[in-house]
C-alpha distance (Angstrom), angle and dihedral (degrees) to the residues before:
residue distance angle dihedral
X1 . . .
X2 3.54 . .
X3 3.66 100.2 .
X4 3.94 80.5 62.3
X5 3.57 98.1 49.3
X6 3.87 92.2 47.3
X7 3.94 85.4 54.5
X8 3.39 94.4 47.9
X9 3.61 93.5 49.6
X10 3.75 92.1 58.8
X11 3.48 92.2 50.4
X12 4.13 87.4 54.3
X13 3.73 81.1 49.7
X14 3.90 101.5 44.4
X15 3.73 85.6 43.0
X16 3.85 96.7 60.1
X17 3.90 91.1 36.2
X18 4.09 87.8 58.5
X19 3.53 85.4 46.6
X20 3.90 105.9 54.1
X21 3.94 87.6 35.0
X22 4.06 89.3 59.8
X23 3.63 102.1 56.2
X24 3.98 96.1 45.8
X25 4.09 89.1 51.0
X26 3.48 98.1 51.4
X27 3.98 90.6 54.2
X28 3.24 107.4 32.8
X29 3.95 108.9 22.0
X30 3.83 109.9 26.8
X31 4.07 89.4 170.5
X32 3.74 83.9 53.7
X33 3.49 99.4 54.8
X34 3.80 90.0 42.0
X35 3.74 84.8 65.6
X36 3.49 104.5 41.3
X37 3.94 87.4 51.0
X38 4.21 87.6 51.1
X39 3.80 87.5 40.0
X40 3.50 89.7 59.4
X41 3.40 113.3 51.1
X42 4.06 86.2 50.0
X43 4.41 83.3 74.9
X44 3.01 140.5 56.1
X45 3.80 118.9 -123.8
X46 3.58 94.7 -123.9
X47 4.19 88.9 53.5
X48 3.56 91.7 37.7
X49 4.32 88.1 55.2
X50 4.05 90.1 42.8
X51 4.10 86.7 48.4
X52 3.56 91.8 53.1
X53 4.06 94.4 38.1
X54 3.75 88.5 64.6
X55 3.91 99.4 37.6
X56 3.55 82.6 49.4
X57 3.75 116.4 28.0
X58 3.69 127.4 -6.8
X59 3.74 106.5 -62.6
X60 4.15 129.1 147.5
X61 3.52 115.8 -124.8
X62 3.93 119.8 -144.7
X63 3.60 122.6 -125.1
X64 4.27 81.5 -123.3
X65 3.74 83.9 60.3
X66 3.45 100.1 46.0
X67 3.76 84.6 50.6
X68 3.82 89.4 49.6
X69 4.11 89.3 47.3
X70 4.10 93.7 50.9
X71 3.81 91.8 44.4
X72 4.00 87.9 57.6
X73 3.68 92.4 43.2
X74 3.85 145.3 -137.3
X75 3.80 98.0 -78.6
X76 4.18 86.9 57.9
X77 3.84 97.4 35.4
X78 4.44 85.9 48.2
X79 4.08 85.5 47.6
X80 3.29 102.4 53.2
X81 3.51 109.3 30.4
X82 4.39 84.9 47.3
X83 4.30 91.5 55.1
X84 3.71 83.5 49.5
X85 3.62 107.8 50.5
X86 4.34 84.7 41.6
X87 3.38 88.4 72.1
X88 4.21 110.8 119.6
X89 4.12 90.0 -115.5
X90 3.59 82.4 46.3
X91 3.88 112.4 46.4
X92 3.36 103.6 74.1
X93 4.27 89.2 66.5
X94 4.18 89.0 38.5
X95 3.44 95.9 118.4
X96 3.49 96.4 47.4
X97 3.64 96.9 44.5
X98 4.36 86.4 50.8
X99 3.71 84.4 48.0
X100 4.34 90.0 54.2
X101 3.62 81.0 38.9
X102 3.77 99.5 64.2
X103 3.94 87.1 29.0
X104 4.18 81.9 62.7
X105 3.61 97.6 47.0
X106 3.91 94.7 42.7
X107 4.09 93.0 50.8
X108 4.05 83.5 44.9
X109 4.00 99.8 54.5
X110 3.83 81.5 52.7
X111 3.47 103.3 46.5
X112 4.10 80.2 51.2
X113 3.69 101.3 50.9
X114 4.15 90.1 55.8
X115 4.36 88.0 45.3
């Protein structure tokens, strides 16, 4: 029961992050938005959730996921996951999160290279 309440706490969370990021692109930084929207539709939701559960928490990331996360590429997987962790409740862990973040994609492109 609480492995299900965690996850749907970080859905709550991912949910309102998506949210607040969408408005701000489409303002300020059309080209940004552009990508998130092509970023997104490269993942599944339920990758996308596990991707951000270990970046961000302490998650386990499927080799399915990891398949899904090469497939939409570094560039995307850098964007997305760098707008999230600059968020003010955020930035004081940023480099730690960009460190997980590259720690992610690394793991993933070798998980995908024995697949």
């Amino acid at each position: 029961m609480s492995k299900f309440s965690a996850q749907v706490s970080l859905l709550f969370i991912v949910v309102a992050l998506v949210c607040a990021f969408v408005p701000v692109f489409s303002v300020d930084e059309g080209e940004v938005k552009t990508l998130w929207d092509t970023c997104l539709v490269k993942i599944t939701p339920k990758c996308a959730l596990n991707i951000i559960a270990v970046v961000f928490g302490n998650g386990t990331l499927s080799d399915l996921c990891c398949s899904d996360l090469v497939k939409e590429g570094k560039l995307c997987h850098d964007t997305l996951i760098k707008y999230i962790a600059d968020r003010p409740s955020l930035i004081a862990h940023e480099t730690e999160y960009l460190k997980m973040r590259d720690e992610v994609w690394n793991h993933c492109v070798s998980i995908s290279k024995t697949l």
